[in-house]
KOLSE-195479 format. One record per residue (C-alpha): residue number from 1; residue in three letters; x, y, z. Coordinates in Angstrom, 2 decimals. Example, Ala and Ser with C-alpha at 12.3 -4.5 7.8 and 13.67 -1.06 7.14 Angstrom:
<nodes>
seq type east north up
1 ALA 12.30 -4.50 7.80;
2 SER 13.67 -1.06 7.14;
</nodes>
This chain:
<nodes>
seq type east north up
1 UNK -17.99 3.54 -5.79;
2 UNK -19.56 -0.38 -5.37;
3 UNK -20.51 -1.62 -8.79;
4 UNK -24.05 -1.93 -9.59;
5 UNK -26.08 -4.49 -8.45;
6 UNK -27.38 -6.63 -11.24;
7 UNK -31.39 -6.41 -11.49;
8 UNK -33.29 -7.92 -14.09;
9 UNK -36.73 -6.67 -13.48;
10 UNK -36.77 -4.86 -16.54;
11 UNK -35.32 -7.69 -18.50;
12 UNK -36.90 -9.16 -22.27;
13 UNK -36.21 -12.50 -20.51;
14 UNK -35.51 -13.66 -17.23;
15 UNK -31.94 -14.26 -18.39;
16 UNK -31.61 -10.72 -19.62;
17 UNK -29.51 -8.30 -16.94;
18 UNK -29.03 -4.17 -17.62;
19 UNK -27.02 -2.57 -15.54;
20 UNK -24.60 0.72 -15.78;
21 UNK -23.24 4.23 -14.34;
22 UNK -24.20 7.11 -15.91;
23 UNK -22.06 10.60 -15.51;
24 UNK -24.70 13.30 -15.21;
25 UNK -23.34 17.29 -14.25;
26 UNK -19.58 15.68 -12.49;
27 UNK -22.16 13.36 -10.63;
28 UNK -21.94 9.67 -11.11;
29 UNK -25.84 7.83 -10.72;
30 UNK -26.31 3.48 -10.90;
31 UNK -28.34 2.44 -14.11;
32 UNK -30.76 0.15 -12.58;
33 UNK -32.35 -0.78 -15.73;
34 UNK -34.11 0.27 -19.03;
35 UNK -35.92 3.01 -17.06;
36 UNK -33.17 4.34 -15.46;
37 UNK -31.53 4.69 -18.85;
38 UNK -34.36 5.98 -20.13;
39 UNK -35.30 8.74 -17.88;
40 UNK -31.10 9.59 -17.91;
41 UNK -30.37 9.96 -21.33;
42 UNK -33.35 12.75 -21.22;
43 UNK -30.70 14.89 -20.65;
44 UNK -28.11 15.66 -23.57;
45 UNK -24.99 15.98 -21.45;
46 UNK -25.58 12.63 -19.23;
47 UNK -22.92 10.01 -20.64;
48 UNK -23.62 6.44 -19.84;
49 UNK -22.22 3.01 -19.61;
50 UNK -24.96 -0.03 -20.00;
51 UNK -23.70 -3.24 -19.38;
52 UNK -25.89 -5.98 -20.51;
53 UNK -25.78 -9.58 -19.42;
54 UNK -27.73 -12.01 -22.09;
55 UNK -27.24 -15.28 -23.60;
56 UNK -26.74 -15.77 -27.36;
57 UNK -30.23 -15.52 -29.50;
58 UNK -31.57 -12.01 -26.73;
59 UNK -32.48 -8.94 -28.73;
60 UNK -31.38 -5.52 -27.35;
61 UNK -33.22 -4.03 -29.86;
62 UNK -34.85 -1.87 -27.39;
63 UNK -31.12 -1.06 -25.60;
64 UNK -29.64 -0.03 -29.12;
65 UNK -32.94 2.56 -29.82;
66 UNK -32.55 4.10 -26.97;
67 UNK -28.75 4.40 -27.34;
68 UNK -29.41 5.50 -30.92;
69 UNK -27.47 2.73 -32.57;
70 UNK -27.85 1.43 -35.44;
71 UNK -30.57 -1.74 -35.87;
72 UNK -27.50 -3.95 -37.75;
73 UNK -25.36 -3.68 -35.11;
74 UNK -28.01 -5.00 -32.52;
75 UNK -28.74 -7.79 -35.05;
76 UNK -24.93 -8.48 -34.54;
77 UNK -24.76 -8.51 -31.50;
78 UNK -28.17 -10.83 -30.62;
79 UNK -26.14 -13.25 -33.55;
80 UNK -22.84 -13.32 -31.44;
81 UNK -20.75 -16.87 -32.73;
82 UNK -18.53 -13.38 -34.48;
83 UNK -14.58 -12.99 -34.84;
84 UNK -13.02 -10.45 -33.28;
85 UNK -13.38 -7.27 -35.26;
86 UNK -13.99 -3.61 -35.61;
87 UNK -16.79 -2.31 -37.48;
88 UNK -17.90 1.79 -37.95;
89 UNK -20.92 1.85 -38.51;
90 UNK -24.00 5.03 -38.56;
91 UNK -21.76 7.03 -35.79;
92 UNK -20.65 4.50 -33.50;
93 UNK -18.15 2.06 -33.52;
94 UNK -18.94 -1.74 -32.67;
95 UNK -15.86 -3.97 -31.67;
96 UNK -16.34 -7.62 -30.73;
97 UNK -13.74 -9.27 -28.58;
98 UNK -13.14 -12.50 -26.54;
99 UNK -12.53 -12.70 -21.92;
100 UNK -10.61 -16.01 -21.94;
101 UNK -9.84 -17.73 -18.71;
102 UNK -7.90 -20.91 -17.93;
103 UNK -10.00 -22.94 -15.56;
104 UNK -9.22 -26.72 -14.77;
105 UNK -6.85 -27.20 -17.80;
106 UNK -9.47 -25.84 -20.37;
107 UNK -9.26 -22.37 -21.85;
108 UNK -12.60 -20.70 -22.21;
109 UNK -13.56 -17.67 -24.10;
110 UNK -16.53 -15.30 -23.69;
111 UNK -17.58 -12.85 -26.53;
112 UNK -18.07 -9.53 -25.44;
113 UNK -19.56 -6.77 -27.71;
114 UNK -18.28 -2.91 -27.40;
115 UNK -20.42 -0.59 -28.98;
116 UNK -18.85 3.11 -28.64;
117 UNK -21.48 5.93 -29.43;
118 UNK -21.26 9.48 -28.99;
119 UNK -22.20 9.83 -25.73;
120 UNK -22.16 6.25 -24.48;
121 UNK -20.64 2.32 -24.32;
122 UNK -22.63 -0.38 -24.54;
123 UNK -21.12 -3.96 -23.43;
124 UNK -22.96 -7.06 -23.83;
125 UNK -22.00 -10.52 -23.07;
126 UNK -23.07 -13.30 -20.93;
127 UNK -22.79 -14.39 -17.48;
128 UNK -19.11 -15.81 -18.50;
129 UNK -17.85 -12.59 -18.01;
130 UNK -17.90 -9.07 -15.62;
131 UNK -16.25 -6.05 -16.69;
132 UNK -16.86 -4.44 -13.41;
133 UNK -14.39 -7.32 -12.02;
134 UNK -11.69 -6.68 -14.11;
135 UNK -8.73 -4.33 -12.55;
136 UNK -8.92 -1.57 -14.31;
137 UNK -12.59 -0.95 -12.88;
138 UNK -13.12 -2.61 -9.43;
139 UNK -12.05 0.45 -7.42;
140 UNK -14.13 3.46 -9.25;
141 UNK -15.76 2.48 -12.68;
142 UNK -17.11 5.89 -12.52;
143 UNK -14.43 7.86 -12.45;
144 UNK -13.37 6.25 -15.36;
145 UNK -16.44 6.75 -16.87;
146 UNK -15.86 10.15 -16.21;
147 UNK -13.12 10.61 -18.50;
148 UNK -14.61 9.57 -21.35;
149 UNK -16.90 6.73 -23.02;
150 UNK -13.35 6.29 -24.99;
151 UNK -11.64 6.23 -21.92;
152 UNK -13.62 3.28 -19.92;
153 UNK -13.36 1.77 -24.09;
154 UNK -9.94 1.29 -23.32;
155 UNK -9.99 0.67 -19.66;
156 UNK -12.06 -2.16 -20.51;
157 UNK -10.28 -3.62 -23.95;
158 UNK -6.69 -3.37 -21.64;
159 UNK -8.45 -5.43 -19.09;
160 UNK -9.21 -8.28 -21.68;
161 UNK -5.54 -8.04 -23.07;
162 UNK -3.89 -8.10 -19.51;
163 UNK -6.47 -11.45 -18.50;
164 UNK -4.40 -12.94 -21.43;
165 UNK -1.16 -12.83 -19.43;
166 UNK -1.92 -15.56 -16.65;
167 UNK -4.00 -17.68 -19.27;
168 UNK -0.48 -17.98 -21.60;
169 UNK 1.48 -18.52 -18.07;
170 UNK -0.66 -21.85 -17.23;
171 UNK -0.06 -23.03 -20.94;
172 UNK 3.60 -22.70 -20.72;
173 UNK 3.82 -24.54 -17.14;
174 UNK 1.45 -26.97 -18.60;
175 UNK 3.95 -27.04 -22.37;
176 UNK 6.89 -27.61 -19.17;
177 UNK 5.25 -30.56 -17.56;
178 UNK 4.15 -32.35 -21.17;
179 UNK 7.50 -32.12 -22.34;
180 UNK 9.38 -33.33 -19.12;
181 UNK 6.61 -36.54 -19.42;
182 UNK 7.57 -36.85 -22.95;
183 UNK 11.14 -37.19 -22.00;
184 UNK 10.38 -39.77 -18.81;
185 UNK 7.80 -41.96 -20.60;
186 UNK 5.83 -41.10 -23.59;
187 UNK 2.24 -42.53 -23.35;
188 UNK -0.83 -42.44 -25.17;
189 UNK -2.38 -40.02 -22.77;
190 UNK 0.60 -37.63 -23.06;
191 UNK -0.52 -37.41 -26.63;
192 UNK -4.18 -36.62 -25.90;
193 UNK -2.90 -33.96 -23.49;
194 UNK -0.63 -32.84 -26.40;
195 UNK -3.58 -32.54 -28.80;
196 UNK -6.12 -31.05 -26.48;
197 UNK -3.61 -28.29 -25.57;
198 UNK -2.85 -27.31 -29.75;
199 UNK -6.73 -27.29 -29.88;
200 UNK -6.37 -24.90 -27.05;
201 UNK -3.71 -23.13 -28.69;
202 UNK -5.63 -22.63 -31.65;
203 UNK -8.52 -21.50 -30.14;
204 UNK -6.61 -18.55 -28.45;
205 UNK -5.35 -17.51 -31.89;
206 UNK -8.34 -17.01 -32.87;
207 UNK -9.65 -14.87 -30.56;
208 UNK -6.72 -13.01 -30.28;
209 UNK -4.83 -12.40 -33.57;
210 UNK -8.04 -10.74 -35.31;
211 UNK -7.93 -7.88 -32.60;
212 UNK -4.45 -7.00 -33.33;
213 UNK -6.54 -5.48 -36.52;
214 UNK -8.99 -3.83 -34.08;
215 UNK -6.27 -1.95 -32.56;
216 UNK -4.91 -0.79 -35.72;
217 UNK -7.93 0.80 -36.62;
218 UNK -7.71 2.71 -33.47;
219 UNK -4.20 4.34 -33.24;
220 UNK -4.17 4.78 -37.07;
221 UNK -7.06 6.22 -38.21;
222 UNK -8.92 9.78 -37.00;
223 UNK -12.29 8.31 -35.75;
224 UNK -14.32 11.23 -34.05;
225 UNK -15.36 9.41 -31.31;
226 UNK -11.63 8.81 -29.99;
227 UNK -9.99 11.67 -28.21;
228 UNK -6.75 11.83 -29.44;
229 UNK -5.01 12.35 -26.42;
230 UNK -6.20 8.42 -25.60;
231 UNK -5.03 6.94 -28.54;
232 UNK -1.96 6.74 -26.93;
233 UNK -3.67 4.04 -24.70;
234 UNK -4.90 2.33 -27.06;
235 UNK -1.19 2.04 -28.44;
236 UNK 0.06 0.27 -25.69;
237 UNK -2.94 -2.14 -25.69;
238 UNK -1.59 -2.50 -29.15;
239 UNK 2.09 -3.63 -27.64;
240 UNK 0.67 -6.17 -25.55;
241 UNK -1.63 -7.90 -27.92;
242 UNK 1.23 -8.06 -29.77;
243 UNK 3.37 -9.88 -26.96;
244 UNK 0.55 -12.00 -26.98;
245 UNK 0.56 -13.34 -30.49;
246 UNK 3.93 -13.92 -30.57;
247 UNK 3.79 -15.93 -27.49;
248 UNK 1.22 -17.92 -28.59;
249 UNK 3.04 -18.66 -31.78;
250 UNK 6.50 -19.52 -29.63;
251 UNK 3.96 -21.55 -27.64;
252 UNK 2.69 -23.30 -30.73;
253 UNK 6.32 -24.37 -31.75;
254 UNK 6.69 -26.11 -28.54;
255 UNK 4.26 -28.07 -28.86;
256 UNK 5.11 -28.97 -31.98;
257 UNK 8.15 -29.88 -31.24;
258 UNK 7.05 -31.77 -28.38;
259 UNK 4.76 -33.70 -30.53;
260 UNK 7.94 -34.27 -32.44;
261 UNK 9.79 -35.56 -29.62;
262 UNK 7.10 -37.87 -28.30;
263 UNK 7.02 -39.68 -32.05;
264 UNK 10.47 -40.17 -31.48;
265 UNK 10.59 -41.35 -28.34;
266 UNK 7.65 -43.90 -29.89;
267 UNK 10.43 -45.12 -33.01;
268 UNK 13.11 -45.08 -30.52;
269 UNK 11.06 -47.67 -27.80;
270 UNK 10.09 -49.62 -31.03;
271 UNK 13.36 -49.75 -31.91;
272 UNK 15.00 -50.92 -28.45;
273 UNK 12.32 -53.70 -28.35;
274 UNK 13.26 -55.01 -31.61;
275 UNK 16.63 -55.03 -31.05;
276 UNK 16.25 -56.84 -28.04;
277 UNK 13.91 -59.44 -29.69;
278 UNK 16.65 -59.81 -32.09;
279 UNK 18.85 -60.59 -29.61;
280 UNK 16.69 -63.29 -28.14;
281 UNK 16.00 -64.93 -31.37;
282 UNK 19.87 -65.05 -31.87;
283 UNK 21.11 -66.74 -28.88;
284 UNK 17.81 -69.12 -28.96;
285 UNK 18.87 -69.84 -33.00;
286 UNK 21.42 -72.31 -31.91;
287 UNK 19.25 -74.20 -29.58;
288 UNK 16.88 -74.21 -32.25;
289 UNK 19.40 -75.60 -34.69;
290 UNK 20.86 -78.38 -32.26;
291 UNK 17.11 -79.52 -31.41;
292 UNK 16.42 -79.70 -35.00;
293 UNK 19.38 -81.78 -35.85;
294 UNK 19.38 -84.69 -32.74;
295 UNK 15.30 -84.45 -32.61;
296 UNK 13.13 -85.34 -30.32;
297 UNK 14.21 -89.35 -31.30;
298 UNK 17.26 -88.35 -28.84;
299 UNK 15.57 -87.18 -25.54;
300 UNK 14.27 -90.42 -24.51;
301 UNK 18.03 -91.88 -24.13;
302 UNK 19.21 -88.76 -22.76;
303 UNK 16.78 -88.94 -19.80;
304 UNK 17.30 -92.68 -19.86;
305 UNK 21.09 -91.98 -19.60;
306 UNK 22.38 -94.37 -22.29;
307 UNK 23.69 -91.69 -24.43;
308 UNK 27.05 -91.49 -25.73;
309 UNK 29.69 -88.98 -24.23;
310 UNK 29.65 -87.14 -27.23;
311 UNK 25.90 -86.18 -27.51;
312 UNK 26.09 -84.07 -23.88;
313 UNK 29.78 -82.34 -25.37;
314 UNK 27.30 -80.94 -28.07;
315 UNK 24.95 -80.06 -25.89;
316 UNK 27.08 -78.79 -23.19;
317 UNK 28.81 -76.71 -26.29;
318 UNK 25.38 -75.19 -27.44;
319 UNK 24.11 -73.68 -24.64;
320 UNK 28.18 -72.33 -23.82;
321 UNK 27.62 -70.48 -27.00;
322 UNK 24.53 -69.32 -26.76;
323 UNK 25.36 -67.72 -22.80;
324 UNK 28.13 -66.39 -24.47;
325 UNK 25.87 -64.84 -26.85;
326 UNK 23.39 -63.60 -24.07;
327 UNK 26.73 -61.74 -22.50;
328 UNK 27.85 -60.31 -25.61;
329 UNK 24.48 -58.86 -26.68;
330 UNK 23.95 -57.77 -23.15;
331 UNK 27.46 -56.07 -23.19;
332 UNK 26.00 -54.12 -26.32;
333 UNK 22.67 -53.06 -24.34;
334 UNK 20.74 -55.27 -26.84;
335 UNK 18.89 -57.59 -24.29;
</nodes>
């Protein structure tokens, strides 16, 4: 079945988008919007999925009324700016998680509200996101509608667990190419690349490692609203979010430890430069020391040619030490 097309004639604002299946007697029918639902719920054994596309600040007062939830949790949900958590609240459950994506280096996350109710889900977000795009629903969204709101619950929170996967792939590769730069020449932009990608890090953790609680709630606790022949699913979302944490934390070692490399790459540079500078200032010391003994007095006679044998063996024996110098030092990898 094509996923609905998105129609905002019914909209609070221009910006506002309802769209949805419903399941009514085995037969699937498009939400169009709020009349649609409206006219569909009129019947007691039509179960529904409404989709709503709106920016942060849009009521859906009038969406939660006629889903009979409860007014806090559309106050919630107009608030968004939430953590990821699970709330039961009046006979529904409301669970707010984050779509990240990777896109040009940045990692991006979307809030999307779940609200389960007895005989319906209700997903809003903005235009960041599109559950009908994810995997689990692009070939028939109604037929898993048809096995349950709880069901398409799942289907849905799995899809925004498995989107995870490619996101931590790109931050590894990018981790691999940071710390092979580190190793060839550490630079100052290496280290804003560093820091941006922690920030990155940290962002993910926090969209992530609150749900792990979400989860919990669901496989461990007898909520009416969750068959329990699909908390089984909801298990194995469980597992992954799990993988997911822990990679992030592995990933937020490396970088660490990358960071930790690059400082001491700096010291070690800083080091090799002094040491060479000290090596310098040695084998120029003698010069130094002969030009301060003869003077300047000297260098007239010495271009004029009238001085004495002895004044170019000195010479002649200062600079032969200080090559020597130059070899030794260089011998030692200090200049």
């Amino acid at each position: 079945m094509p996923s609905p097309t998105p129609s905002s004639a019914d909209a609070d604002t221009p910006a506002t988008v309802v769209r949805g299946i419903a399941r009514v007697g085995g037969r699937s029918v498009v939400i169009g919007g709020r009349e649609d639902l409206a006219e569909l719920l009129r019947d007691p054994a039509t179960t529904v999925w409404v989709d709503v596309t709106a920016p942060e600040g849009v009521p859906v007062t009038d969406i939660a009324a006629l889903l009979d939830l409860h007014p806090l949790v559309a106050e919630d949900i107009a608030e968004r700016n939430q953590r990821a958590k699970f709330e039961e609240m009046d006979g529904s459950i409301h669970i707010v998680m984050f779509a990240v994506r990777y896109e040009a280096g940045t990692v991006d996350t979307v809030e999307v509200d779940l609200v389960l109710g007895g005989r319906s889900l209700l997903t809003v977000h903005d235009a960041g996101f599109d559950p009908f795009a994810l995997d689990q629903l692009r070939s028939d969204p109604a037929g898993v509608l048809g096995r349950g709101t709880d069901y398409l619950l799942y289907s849905i929170t799995d899809g925004l667990v498995d989107a995870l996967f490619p996101v931590m792939d790109a931050i590894e590769d990018q981790i691999d190419d940071l710390q092979d730069e580190v190793i060839r020449k550490a630079t100052p932009t290496t280290l804003e690349r560093l820091f941006a990608l922690k920030r990155q890090l940290i962002s993910l953790r926090r969209a992530t490692s609150p749900a792990r609680e979400i989860f919990n709630q669901l496989t461990n606790r007898d909520l009416a609203l969750v068959s329990a022949g699909h908390v089984v699913y909801f298990r194995d979302v469980y597992d992954h979010l799990i993988r997911v944490t822990d990679e992030l934390d592995n990933d937020r070692d490396l970088v660490a430890g990358t960071l930790d490399v690059y400082l001491s790459t700096v010291n070690n540079n800083l080091s090799v430069t002094m040491k060479r500078l000290t090596g310098v200032t040695a084998v120029l010391a003698g010069i130094g020391a002969f030009a301060g003994i003869f003077g300047m007095s000297e260098a007239g006679s010495a271009f004029a040619g009238t001085e004495a044998v002895g004044f170019w063996l000195v010479t002649g024996g200062v600079f032969g030490l200080a090559l020597v110098l130059a070899w030794v030092l260089h011998r030692i990898d200090w200049i």
